[in-house]
DSSP file (Angstrom, degrees, kcal/mol; ACC not computed):
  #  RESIDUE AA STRUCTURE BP1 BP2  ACC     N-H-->O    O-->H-N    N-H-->O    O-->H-N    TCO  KAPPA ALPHA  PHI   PSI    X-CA   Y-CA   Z-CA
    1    1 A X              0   0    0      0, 0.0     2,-0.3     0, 0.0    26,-0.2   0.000 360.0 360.0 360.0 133.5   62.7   40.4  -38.5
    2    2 A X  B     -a   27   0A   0     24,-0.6    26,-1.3    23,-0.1     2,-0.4  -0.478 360.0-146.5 -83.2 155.5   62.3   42.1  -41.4
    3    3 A X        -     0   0    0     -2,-0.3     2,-0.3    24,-0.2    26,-0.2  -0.938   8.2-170.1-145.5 151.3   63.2   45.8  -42.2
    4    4 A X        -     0   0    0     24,-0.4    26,-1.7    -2,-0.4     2,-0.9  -0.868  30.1-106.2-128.1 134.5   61.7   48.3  -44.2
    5    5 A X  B >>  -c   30   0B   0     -2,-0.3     3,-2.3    24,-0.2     2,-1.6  -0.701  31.1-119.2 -57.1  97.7   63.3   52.0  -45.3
    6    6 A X  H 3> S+     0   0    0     24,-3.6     4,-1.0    -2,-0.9    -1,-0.1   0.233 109.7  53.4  -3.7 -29.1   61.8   54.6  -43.7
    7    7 A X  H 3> S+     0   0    0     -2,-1.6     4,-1.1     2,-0.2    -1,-0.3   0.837 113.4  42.0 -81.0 -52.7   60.7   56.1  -47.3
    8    8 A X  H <4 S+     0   0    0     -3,-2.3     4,-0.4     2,-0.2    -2,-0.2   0.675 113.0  49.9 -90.6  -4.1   59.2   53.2  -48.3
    9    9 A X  H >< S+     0   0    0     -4,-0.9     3,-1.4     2,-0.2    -2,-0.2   0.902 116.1  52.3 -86.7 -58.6   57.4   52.6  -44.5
   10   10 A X  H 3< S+     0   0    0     -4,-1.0     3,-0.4     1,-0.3    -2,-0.2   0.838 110.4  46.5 -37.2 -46.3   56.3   56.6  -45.3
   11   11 A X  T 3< S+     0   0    0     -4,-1.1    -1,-0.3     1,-0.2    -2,-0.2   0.637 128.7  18.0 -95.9 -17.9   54.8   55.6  -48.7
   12   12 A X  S <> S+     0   0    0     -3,-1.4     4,-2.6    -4,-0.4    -1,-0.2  -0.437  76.3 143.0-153.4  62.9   52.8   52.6  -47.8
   13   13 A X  H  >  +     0   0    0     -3,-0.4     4,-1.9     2,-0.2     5,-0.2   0.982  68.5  54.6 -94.9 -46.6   52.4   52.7  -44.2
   14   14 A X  H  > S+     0   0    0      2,-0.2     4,-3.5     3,-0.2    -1,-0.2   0.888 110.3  55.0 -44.6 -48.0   48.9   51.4  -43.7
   15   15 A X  H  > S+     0   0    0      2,-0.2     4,-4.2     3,-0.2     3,-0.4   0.940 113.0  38.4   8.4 -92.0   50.2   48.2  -45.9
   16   16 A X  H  X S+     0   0    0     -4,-2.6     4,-1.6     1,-0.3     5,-0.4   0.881 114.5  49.6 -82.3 -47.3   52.8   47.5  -43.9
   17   17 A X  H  X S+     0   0    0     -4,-1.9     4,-1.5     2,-0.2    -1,-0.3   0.842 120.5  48.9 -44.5 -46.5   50.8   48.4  -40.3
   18   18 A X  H >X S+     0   0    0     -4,-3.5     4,-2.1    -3,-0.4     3,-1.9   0.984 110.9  46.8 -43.0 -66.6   48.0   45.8  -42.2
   19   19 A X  H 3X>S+     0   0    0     -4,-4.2     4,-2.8     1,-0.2     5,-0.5   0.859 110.0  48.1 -55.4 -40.9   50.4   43.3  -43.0
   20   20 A X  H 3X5S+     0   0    0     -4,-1.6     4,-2.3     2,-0.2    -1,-0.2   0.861 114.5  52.3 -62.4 -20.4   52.2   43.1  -39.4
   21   21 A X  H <<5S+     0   0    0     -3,-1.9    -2,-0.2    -4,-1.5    -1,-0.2   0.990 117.9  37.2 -69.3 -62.1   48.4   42.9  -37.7
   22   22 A X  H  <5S+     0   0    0     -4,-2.1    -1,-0.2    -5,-0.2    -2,-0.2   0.758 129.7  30.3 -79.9 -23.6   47.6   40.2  -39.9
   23   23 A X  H  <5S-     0   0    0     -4,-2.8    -1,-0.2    -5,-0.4    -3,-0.2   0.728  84.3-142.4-107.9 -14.3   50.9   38.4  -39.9
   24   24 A X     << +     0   0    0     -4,-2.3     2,-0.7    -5,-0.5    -4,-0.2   0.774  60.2 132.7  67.4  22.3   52.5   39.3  -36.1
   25   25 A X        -     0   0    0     -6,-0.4    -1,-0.2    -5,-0.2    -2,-0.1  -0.873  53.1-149.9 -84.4  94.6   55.8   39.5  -38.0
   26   26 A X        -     0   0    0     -2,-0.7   -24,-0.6    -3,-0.1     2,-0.3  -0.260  14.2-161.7 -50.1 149.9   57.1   43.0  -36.3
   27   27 A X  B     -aB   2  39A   0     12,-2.7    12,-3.4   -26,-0.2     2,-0.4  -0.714  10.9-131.3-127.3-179.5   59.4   44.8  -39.1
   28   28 A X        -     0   0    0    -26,-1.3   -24,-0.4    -2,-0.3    10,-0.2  -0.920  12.8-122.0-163.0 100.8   61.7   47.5  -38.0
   29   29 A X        -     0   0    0     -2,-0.4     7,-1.0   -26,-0.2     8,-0.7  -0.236  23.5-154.9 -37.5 136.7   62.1   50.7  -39.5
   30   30 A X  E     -cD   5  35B   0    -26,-1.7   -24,-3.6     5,-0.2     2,-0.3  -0.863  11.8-168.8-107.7 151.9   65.6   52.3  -41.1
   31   31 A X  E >  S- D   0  34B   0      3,-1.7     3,-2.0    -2,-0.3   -26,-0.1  -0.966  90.6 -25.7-121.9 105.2   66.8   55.5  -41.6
   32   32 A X  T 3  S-     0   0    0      1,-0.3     3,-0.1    -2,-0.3   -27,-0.0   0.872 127.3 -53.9  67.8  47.9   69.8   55.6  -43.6
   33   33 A X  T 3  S+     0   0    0      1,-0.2    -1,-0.3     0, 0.0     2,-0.2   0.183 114.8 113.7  41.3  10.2   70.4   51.6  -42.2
   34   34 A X  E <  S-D   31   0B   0     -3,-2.0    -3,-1.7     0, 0.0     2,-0.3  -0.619  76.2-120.9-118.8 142.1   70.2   52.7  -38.7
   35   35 A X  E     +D   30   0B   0     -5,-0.2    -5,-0.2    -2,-0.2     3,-0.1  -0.826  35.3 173.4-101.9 139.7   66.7   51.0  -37.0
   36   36 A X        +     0   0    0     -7,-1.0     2,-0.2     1,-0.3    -1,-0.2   0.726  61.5   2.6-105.6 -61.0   64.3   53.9  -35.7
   37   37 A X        -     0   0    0     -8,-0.7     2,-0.3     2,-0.0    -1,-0.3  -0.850  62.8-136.7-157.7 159.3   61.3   52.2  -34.7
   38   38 A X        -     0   0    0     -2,-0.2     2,-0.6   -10,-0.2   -10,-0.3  -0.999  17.5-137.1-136.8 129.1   60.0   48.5  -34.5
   39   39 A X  B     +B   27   0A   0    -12,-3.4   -12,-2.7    -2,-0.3     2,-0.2  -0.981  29.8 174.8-106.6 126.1   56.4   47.4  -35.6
   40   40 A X        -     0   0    0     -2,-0.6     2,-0.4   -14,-0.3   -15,-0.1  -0.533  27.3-122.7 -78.8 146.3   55.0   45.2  -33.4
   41   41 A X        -     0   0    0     -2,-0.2   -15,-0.1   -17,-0.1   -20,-0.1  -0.801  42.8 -89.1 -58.1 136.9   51.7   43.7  -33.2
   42   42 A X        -     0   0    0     -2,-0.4     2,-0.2     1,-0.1    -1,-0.1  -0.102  37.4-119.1 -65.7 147.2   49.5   44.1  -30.3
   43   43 A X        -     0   0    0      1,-0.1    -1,-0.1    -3,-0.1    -3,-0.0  -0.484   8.5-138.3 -91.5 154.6   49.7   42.0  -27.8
   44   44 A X  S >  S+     0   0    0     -2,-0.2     3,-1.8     1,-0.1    -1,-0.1   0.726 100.6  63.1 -72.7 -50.5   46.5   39.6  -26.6
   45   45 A X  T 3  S+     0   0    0      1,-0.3    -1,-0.1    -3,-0.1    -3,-0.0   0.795  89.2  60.2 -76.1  -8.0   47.2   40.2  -23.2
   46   46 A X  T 3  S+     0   0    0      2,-0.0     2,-0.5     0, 0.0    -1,-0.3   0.352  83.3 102.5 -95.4  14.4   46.7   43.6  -23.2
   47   47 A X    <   -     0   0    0     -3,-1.8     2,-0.6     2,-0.0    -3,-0.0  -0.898  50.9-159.4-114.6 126.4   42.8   43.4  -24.3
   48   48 A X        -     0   0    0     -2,-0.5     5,-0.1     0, 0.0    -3,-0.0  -0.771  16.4-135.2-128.8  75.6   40.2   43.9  -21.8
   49   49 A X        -     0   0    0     -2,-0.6     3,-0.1     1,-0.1    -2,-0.0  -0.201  13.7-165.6 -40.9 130.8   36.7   42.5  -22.9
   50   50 A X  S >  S+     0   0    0      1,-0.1     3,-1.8     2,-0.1     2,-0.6   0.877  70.7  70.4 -79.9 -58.6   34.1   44.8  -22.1
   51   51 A X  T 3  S-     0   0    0      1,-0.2    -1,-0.1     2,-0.1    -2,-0.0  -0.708 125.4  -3.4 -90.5 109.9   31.1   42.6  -22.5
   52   52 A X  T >  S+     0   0    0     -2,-0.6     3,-1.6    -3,-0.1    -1,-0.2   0.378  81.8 137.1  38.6  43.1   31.3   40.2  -19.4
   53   53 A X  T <  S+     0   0    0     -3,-1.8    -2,-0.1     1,-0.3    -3,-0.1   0.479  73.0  59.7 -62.5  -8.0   34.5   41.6  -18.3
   54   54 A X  T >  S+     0   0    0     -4,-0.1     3,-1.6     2,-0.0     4,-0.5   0.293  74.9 137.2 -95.5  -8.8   32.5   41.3  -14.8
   55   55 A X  T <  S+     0   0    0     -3,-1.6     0, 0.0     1,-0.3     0, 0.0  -0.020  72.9   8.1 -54.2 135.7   31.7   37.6  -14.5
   56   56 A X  T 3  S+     0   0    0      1,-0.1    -1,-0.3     2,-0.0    -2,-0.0   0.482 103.4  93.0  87.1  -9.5   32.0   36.0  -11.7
   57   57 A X    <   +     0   0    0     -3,-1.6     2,-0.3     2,-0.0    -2,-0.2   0.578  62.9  99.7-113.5 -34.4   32.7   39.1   -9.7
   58   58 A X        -     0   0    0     -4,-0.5     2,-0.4     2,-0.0    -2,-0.0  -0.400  50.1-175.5 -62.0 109.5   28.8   39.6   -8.7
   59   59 A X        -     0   0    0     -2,-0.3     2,-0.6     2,-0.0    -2,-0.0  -0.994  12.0-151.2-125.2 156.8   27.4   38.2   -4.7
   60   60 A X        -     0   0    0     -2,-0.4     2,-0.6     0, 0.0     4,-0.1  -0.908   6.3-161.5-119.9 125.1   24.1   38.3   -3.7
   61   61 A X        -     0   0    0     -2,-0.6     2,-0.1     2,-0.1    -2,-0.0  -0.894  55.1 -19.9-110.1 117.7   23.3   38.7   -0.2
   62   62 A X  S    S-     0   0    0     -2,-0.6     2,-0.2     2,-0.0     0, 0.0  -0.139 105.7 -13.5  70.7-162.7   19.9   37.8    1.2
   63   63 A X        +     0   0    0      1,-0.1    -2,-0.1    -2,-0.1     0, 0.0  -0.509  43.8 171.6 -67.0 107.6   16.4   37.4   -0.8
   64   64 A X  S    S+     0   0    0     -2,-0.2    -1,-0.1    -4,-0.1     4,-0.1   0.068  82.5  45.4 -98.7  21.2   16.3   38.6   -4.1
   65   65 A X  S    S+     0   0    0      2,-0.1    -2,-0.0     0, 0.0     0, 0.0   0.668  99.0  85.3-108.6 -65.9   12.8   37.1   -4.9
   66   66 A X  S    S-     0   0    0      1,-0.1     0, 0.0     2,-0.1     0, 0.0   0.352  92.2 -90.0  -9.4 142.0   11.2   38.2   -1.5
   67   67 A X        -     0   0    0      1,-0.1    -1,-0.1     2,-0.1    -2,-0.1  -0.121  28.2-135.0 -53.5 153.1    9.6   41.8   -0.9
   68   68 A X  S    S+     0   0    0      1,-0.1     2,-0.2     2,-0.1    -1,-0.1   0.807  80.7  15.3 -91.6  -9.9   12.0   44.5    0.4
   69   69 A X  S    S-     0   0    0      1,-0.1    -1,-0.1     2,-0.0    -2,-0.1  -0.883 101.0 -60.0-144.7 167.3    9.6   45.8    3.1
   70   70 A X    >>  -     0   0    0     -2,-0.2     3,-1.2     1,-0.1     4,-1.0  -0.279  43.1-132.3 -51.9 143.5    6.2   45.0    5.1
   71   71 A X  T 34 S+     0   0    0      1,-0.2     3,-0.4     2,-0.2     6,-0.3   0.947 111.2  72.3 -59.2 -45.2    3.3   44.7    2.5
   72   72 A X  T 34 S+     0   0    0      1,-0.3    -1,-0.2     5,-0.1    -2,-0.1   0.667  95.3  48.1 -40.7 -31.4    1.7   47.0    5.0
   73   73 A X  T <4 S+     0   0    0     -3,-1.2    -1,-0.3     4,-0.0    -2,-0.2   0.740  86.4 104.5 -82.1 -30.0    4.4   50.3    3.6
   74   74 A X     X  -     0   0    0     -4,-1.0     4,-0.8    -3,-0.4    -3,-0.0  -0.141  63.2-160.1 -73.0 143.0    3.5   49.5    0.0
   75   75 A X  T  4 S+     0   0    0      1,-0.2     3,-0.4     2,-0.1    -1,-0.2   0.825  90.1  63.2 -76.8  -6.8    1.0   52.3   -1.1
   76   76 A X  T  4 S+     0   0    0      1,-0.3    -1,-0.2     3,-0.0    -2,-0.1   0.956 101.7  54.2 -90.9 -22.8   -0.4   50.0   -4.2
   77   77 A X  T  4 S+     0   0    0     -6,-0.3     2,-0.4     2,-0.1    -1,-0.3   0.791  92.3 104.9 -67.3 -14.7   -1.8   47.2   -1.2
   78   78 A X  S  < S-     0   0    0     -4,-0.8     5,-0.4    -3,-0.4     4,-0.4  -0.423  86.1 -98.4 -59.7 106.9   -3.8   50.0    0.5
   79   79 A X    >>  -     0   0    0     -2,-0.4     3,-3.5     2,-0.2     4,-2.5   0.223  31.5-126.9 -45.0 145.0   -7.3   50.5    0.5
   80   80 A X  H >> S+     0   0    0      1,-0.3     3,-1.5     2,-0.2     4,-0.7   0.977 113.1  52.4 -36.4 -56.9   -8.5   53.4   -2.3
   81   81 A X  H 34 S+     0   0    0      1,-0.3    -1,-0.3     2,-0.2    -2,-0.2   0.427 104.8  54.5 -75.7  10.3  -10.3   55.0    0.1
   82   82 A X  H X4 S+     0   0    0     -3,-3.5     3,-2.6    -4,-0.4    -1,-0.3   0.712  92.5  71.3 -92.7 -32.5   -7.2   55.3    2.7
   83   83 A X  H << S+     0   0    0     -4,-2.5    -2,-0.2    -3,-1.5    -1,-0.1   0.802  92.3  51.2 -50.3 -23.0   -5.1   56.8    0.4
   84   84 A X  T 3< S+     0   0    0     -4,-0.7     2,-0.3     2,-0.1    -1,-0.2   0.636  99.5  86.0 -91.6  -5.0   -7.2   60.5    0.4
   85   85 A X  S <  S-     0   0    0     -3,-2.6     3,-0.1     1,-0.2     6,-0.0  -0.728  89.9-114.3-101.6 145.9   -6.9   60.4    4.6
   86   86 A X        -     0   0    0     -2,-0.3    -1,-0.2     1,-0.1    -2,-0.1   0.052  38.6 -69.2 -65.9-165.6   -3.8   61.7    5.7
   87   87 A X     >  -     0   0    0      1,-0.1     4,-1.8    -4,-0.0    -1,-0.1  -0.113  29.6-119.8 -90.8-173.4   -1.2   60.1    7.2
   88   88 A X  H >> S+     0   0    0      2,-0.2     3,-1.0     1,-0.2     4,-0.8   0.995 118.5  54.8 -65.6 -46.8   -0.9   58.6   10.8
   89   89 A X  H >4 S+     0   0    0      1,-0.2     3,-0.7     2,-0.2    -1,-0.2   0.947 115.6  39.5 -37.5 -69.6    2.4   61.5   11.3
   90   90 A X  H 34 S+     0   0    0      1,-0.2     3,-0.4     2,-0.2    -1,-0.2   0.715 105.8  65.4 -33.4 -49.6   -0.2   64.3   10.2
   91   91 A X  H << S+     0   0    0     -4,-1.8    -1,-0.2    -3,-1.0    -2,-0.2   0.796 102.7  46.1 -41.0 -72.7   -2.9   62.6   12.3
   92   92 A X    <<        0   0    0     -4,-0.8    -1,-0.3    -3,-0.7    -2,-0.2   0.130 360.0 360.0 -55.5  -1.3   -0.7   63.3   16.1
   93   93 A X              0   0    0     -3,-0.4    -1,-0.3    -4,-0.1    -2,-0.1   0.318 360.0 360.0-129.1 360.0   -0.2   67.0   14.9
């Protein structure tokens, strides 16, 4: 592992965070020879794909081509001219 002075980690610190990303060699900060901190690279395993992080997960239970109800509820099969009479509920009242 390599190790870097704390001054010089201070002065060029995007650098070195580049260089550990790109090389997965962690370095480890000193202070006055003493190790402070260790850069690591991020771990793989810890990354959680968003875009079809769901696959596979999905079941479909019963007819998903099929109508969901009687043709008979849907208002667009209804004759025009039934639509302006009320309804059968109204009708009883």
């Amino acid at each position: 592992m390599k190790e870097i002075p704390i001054s010089k980690f201070k002065a060029t610190c995007l650098a070195v965070l580049e260089k550990v990303r790109k090389t997965g060699e962690p370095i480890l900060v000193t202070r006055f020879g003493q190790p402070i901190a260790e850069i690591n690279p991020p771990s793989g395993a810890r990354r959680i794909p968003r875009l079809g992080a769901g696959i596979g997960t999905g079941v479909i239970l019963g007819d998903i081509v099929g109508p969901t109800g009687d043709i008979s509820e849907w208002e667009a099969a209804q004759d025009p001219g039934e639509m302006d009479k009320p309804a059968k509920s109204e009708k009883s009242r």
